[in-house]
PALUM-670903 format. One line per 4 residues: number of its first residue (from 0); for each residue z, x, y of C-alpha. Coordinates in nm, 4 decimals. Each point is the difference from the previous one (the first is absolute). Example, Ala and Ser with C-alpha at 12.3 -4.5 7.8 and 13.67 -1.06 7.14 Angstrom:
<atoms>
0	0.7800:1.2300:-0.4500 ~ -0.0660:0.1370:0.3440 $
</atoms>
This chain:
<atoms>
0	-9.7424:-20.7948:-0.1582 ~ 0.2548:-0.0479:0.2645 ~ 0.1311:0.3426:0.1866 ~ 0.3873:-0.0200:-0.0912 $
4	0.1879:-0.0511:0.3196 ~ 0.1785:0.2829:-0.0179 ~ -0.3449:0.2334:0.0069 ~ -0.0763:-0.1993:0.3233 $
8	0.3076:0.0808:0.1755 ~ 0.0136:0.4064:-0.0812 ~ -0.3860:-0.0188:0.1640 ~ 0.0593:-0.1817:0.2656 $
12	0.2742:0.2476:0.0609 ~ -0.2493:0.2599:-0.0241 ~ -0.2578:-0.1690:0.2082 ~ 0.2944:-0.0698:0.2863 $
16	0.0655:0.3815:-0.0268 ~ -0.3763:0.1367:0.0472 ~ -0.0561:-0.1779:0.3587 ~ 0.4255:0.1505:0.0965 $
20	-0.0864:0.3489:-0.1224 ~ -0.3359:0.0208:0.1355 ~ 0.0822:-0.1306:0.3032 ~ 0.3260:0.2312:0.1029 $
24	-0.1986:0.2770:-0.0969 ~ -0.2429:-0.0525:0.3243 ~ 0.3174:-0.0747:0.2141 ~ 0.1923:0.2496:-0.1225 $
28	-0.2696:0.2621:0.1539 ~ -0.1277:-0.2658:0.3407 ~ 0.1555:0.2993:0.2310 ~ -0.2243:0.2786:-0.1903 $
32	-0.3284:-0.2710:0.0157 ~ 0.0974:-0.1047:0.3770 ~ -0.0068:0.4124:0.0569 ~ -0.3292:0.0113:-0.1905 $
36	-0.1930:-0.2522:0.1613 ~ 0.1723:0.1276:0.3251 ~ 0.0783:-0.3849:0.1251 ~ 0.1871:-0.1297:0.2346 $
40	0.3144:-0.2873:-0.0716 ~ -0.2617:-0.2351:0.1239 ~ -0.2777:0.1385:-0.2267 ~ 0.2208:-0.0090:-0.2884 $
44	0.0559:-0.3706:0.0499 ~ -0.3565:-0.0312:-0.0206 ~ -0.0583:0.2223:-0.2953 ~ 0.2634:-0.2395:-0.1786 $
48	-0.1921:-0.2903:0.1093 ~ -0.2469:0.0293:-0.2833 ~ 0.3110:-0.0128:-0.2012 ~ 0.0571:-0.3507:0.1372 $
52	-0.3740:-0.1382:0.0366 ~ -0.0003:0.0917:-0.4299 ~ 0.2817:-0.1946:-0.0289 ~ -0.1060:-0.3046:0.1902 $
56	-0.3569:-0.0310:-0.2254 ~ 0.1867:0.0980:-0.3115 ~ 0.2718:-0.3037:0.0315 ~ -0.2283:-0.2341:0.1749 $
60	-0.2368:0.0520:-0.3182 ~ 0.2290:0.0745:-0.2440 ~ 0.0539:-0.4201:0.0137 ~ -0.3020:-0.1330:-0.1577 $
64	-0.0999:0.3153:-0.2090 ~ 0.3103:-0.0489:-0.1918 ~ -0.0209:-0.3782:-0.0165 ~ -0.3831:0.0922:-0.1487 $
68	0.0359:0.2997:-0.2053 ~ 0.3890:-0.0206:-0.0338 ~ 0.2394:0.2731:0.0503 ~ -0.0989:0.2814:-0.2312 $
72	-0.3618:0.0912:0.1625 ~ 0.1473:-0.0161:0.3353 ~ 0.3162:0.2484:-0.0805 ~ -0.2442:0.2102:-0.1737 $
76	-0.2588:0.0139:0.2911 ~ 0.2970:0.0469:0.2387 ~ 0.1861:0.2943:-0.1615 ~ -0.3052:0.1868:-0.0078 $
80	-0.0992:-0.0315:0.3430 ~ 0.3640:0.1345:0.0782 ~ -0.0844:0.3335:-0.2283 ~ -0.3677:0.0591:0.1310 $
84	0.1660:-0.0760:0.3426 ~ 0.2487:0.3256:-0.0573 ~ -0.2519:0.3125:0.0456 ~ -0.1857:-0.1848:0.2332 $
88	0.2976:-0.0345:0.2308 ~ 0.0615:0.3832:-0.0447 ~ -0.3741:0.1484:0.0324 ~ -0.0033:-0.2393:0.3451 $
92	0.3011:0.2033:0.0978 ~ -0.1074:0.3424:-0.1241 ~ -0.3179:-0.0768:0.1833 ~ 0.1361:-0.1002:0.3200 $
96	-0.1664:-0.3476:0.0125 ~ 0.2339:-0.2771:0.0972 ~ -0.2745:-0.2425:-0.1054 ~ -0.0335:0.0947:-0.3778 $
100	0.3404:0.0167:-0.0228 ~ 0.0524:-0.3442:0.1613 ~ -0.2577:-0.0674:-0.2372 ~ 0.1910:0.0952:-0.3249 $
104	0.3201:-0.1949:0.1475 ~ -0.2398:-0.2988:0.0111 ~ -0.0370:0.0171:-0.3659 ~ 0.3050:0.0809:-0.0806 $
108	0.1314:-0.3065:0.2239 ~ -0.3010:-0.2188:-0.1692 ~ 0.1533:0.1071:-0.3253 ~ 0.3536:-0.0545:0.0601 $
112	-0.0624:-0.3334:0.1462 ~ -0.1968:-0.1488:-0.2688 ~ 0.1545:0.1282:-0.2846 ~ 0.3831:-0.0653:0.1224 $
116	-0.1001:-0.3812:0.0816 ~ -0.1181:0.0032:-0.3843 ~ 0.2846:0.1764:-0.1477 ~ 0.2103:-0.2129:0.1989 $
120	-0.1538:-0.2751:-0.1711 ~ 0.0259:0.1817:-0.3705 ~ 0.3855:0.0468:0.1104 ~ 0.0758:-0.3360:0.0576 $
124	-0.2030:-0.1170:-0.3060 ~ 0.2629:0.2073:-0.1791 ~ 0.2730:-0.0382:0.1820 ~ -0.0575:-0.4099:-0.0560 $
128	-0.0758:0.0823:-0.4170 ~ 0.3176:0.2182:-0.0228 ~ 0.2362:-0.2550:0.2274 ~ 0.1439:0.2794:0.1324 $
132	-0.0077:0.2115:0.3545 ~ -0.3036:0.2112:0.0015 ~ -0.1875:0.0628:0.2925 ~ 0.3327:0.2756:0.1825 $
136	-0.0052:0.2135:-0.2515 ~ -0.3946:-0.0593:-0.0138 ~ -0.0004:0.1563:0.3661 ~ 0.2788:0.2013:-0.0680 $
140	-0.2592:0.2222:-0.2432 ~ -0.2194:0.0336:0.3483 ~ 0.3058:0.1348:0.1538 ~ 0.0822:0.2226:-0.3020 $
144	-0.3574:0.1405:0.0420 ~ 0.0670:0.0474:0.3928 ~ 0.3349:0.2365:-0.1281 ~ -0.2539:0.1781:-0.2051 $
148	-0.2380:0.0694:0.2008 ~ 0.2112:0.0755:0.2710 ~ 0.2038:0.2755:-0.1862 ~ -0.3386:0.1633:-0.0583 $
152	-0.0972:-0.0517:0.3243 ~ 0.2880:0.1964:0.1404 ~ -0.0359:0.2860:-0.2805 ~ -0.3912:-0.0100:0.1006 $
156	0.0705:0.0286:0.3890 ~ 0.2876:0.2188:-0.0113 ~ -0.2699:0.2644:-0.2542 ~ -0.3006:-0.0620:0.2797 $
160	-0.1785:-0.1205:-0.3376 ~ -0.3315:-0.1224:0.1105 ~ -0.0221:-0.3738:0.1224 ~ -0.3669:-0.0243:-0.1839 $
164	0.1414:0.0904:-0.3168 ~ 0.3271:-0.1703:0.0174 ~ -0.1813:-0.3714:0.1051 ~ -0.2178:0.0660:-0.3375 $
168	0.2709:0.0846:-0.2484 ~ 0.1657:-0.3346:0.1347 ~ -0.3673:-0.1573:-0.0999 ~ -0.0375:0.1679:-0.3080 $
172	0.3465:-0.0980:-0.1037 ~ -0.0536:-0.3940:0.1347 ~ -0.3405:-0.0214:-0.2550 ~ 0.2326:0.1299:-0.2564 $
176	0.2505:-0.2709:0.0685 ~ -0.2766:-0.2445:0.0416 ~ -0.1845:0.0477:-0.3470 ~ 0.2889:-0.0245:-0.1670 $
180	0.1190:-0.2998:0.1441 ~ -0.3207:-0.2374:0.0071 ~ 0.0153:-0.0538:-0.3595 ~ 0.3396:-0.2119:0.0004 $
184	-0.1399:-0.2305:0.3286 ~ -0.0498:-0.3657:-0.1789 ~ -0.3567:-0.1351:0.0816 ~ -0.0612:-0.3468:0.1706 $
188	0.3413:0.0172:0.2165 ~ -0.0266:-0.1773:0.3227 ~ -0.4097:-0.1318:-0.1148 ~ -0.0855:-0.3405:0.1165 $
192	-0.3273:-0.1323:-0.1763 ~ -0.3421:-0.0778:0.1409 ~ 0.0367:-0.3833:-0.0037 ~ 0.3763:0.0367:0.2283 $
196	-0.1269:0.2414:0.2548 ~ -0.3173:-0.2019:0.0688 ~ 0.2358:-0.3129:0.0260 ~ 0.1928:0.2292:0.2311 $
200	-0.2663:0.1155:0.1873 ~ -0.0601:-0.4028:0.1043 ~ 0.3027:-0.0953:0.0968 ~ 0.1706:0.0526:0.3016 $
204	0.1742:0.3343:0.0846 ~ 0.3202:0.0205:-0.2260 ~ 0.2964:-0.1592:0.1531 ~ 0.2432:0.2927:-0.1036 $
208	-0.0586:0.1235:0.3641 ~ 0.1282:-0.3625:0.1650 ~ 0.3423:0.1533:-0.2402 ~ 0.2337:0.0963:0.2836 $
212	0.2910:0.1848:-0.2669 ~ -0.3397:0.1715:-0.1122 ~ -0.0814:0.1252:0.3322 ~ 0.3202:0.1095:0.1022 $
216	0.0393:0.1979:-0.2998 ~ -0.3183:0.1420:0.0880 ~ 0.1642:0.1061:0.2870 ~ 0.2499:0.1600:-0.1911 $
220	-0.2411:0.1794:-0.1851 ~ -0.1508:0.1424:0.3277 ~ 0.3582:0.1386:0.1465 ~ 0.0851:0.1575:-0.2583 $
224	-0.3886:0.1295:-0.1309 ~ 0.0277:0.1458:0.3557 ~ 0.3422:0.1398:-0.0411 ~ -0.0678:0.1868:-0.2996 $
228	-0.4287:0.0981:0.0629 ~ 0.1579:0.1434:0.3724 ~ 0.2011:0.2695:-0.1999 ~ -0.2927:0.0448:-0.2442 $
232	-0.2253:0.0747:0.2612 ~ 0.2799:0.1177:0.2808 ~ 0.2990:0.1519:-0.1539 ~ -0.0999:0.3772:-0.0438 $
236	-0.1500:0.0272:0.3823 ~ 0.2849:-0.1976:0.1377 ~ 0.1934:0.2568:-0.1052 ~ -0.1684:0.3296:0.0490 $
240	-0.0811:-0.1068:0.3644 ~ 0.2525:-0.2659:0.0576 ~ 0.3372:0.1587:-0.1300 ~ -0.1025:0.3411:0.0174 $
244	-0.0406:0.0673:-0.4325 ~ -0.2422:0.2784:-0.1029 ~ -0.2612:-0.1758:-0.2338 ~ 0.1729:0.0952:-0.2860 $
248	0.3340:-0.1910:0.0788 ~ -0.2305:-0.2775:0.1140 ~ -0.1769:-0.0581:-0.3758 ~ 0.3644:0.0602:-0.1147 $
252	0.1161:-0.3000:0.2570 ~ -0.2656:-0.2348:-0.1470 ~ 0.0868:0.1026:-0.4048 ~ 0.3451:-0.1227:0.1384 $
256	-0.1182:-0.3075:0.0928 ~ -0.2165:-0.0447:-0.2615 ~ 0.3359:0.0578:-0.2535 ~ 0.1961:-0.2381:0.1882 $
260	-0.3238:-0.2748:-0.0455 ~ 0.0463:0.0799:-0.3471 ~ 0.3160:-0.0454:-0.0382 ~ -0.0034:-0.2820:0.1699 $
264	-0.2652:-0.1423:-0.2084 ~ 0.1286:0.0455:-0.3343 ~ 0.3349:-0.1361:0.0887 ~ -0.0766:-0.2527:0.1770 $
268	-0.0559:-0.2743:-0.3024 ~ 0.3318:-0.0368:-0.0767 ~ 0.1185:-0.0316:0.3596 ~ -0.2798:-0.2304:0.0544 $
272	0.1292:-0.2260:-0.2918 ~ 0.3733:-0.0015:0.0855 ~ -0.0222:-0.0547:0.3497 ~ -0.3463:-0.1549:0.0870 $
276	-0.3355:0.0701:0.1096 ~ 0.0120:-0.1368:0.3355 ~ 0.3401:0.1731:0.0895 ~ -0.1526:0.3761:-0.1178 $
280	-0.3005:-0.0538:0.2163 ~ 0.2059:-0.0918:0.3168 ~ 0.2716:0.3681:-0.0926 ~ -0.3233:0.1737:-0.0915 $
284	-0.1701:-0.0594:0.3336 ~ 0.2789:0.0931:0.1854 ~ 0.0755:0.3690:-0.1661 ~ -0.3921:0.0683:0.0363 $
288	0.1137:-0.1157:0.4179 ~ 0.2596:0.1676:0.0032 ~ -0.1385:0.3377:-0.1457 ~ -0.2991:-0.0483:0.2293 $
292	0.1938:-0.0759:0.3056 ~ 0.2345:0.3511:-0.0811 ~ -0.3449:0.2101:-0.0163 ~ -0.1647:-0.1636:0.2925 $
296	0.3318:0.0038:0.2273 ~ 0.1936:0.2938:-0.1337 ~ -0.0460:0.3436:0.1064 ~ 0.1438:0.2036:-0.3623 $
300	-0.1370:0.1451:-0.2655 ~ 0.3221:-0.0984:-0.2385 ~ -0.0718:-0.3991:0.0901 ~ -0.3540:0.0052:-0.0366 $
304	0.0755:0.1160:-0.3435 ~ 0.2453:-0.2602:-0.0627 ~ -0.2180:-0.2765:0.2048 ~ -0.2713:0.0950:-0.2922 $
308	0.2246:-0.0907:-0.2412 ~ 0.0816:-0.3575:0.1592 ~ -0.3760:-0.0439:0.0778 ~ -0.0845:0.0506:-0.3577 $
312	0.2128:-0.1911:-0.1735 ~ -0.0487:-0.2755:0.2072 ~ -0.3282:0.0301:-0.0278 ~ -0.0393:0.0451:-0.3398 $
316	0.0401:-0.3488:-0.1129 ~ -0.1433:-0.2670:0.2556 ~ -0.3715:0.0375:-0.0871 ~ 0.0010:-0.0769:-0.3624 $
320	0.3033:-0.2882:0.0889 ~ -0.1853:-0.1534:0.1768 ~ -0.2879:0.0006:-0.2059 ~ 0.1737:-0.1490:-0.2762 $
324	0.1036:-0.2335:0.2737 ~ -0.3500:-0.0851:0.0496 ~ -0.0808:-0.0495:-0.3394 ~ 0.3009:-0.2460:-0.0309 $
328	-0.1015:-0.2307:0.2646 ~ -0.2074:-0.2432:-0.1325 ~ -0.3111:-0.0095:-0.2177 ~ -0.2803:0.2039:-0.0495 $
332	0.2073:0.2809:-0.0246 ~ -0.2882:0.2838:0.0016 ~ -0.1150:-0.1196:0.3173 ~ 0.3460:-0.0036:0.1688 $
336	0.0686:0.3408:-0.0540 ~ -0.3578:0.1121:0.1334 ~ 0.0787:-0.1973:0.3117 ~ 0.3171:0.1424:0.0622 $
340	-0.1251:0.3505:-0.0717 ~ -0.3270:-0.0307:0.2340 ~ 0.2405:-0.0868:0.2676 ~ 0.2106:0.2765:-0.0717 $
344	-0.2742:0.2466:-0.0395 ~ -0.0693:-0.1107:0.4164 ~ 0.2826:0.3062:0.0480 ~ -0.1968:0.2270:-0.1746 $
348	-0.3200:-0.0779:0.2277 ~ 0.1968:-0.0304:0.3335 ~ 0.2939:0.2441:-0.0879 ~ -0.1976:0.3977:0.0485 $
352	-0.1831:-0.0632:0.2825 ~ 0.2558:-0.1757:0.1817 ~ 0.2788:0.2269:-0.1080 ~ -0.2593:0.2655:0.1070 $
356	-0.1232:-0.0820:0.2986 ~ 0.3634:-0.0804:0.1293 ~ 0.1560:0.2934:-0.1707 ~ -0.2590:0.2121:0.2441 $
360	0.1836:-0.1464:0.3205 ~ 0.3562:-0.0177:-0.0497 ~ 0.0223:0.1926:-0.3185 ~ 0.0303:-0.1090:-0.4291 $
364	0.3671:-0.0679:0.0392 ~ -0.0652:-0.2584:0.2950 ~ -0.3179:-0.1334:-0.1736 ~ 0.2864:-0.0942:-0.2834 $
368	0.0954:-0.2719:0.1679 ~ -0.2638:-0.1787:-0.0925 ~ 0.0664:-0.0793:-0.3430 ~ 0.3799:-0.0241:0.0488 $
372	-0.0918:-0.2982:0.2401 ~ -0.1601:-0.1308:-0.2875 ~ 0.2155:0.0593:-0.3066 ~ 0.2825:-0.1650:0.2464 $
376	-0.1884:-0.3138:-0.0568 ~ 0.0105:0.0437:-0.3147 ~ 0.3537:-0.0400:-0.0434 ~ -0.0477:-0.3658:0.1907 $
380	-0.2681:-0.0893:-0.2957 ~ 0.1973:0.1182:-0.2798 ~ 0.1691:-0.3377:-0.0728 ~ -0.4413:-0.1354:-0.1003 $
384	0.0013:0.1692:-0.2949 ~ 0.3161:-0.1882:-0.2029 ~ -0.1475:-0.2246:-0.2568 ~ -0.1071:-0.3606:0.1393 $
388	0.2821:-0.2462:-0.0274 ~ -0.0410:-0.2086:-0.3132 ~ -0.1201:-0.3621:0.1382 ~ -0.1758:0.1739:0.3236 $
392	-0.3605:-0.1722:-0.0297 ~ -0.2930:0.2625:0.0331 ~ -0.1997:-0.0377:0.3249 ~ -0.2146:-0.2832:0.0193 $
396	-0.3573:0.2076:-0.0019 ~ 0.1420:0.2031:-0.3111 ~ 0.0598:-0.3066:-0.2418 ~ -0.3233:-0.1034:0.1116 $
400	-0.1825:0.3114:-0.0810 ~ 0.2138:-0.0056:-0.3231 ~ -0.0699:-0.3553:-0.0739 ~ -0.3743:0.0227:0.0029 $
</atoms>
């Protein structure tokens, strides 16, 4: 019996939310785990890079488990690494040992990675059925779970309540969201059969990566992954050691950013359909440059709480725009959308170390310029993502590969 489309959406919401709560709940306390584990800015770039390495094998496999299995095995396999990943994160901290706690970010980066590239897929699937926007206030239920689990966060670090059992009432609370969910995920979404991935397998590599809109959007993807995944990982620290915050005011700074990527998200459909995709993208990129410029550049407290606000919003909706971008580009829709994530997911392997390692000479706030180099050329890509002119002929390798 079908799973009414209205079931799919509220789980998808949920399943969006698990991977936002979880998540802001380690963030919310990185100045408490960076004190635990007694590491340097450069260390901590390092711890986070288990974060990143995660994400890299979860999105690179993510790909051909879904077009195998389909989407619902892979979200389910996903989600739970991201709750087992919770108290692992914590006891590495408790314990002092940078490595375990690198790692449980592994996990939870293997988890995130896989299972967001196959609810991504679920969300368009929907979004496609119910001919209607979808996939922003899809992400904008990861955001919503950010403002949760920031709020708590604060309350948590502001009581001195224990990071250990914090990281696994945010794990106990994900399985809760998880079990409940699972049942509404359709089977068979995204599944190719036996007899097309074995006439895949023969034929030459698929042409969608010869797509140059495809590959810009990519890029797209990749500014903006960074711009958001560098306040994820960043924002807290940057402003306990950067702007002078007490770690407190620093989780509080990042629940402010992660209410104005929520805000952003859920109102962003109906902005996106009166004005235009490609037009949002290009104002998007530059509030998330501007914001970033005002925390890198300016010395104050009040703008680098009003900077969070601009980074945030513009933030909030480039990722899953461009995304839907993807998706829209040409056939094989599936497969577009796991290109364009794997090449935005490159920010999330690159982005800690570098931001690290840089952060440890000339300080987080100068390290910032690093994405806001990037989201800048953003804005200059924006204009890929509007729909292909009616009449422009597909490239010539993708009406082959289409053809045969």
């Amino acid at each position: 019996m079908p799973v009414p489309l209205a079931r799919r959406r509220w789980a998808l919401y949920a399943l969006f939310l698990l991977p936002g709560l979880c998540m802001s709940s380690w963030v919310t306390r990185t100045p408490a785990v960076r004190d635990l584990l007694e590491a340097s800015t450069a260390q901590m770039g390092l711890v986070l890079f288990g974060l990143s390495v995660g994400s890299m094998a979860g999105i690179l496999s993510s790909g051909p488990l879904v077009m195998r299995w389909g989407t619902r095995p892979v979200i389910a396999t996903g989600s739970t690494l991201i709750v087992v990943a919770m108290p692992l994160i914590a006891i590495g901290a408790a314990a002092g040992m940078p490595l375990l706690t690198a790692v449980g970010l592994a996990l939870f980066g293997g988890g995130m990675g896989g299972g967001e590239v196959a609810m991504n897929v679920e969300g368009a699937d929907v979004e496609r059925l119910g001919g209607m926007p979808f996939l922003p206030a899809l992400h904008g239920c990861f955001s919503l779970g950010t403002v949760i689990g920031a709020v708590l966060g604060i309350l948590a670090t502001a009581a001195a309540f224990p990071v250990v059992a914090h990281l696994v009432l945010a794990g106990v609370v994900g399985a809760a969201l998880l079990l409940w969910a699972m049942r509404a995920i359709a089977p068979g979404v995204g599944r190719v059969d036996a007899a097309e991935r074995a006439a895949q397998a023969t034929t030459p590599r698929p042409a969608i990566w010869k797509d140059t809109r495809l590959v810009l959007i990519g890029g797209i993807v990749l500014a903006m992954a960074l711009a958001e995944g560098t306040a994820n990982d960043w924002l807290p620290l940057v402003m306990v050691d950067g702007h002078g915050f007490d770690a407190t005011m620093g989780s509080t700074v990042f629940a402010l950013f992660a209410a104005a990527m929520t805000a952003g998200r859920f109102a962003g459909g109906p902005v996106v359909a009166r004005v235009g995709r490609s037009r949002v993208l290009g104002v998007s990129a530059l509030f998330a440059a501007t914001g970033l410029a005002l925390i890198s550049f300016v010395d104050s407290q009040p703008v680098a709480l009003v900077a969070v606000v601009l980074w945030g919003l513009g933030a909030s909706l480039g990722f899953p725009l461009a995304l839907s971008a993807a998706g829209d580009s040409g056939p094989n829709p599936a497969a577009r959308v796991a290109l364009a994530s794997t090449i935005g997911y490159l920010a999330f392997l690159v982005g800690p170390p570098t931001l690290g390692l840089l952060g440890e000479e000339v300080g987080l706030r100068g390290a910032l310029v690093v994405p806001l180099a990037v989201v800048l050329v953003a804005v200059l890509l924006a204009p890929a993502t509007a729909p292909r002119p009616a009449g422009e002929p597909e490239p010539r390798e993708l009406a082959e590969d289409t053809a045969r």
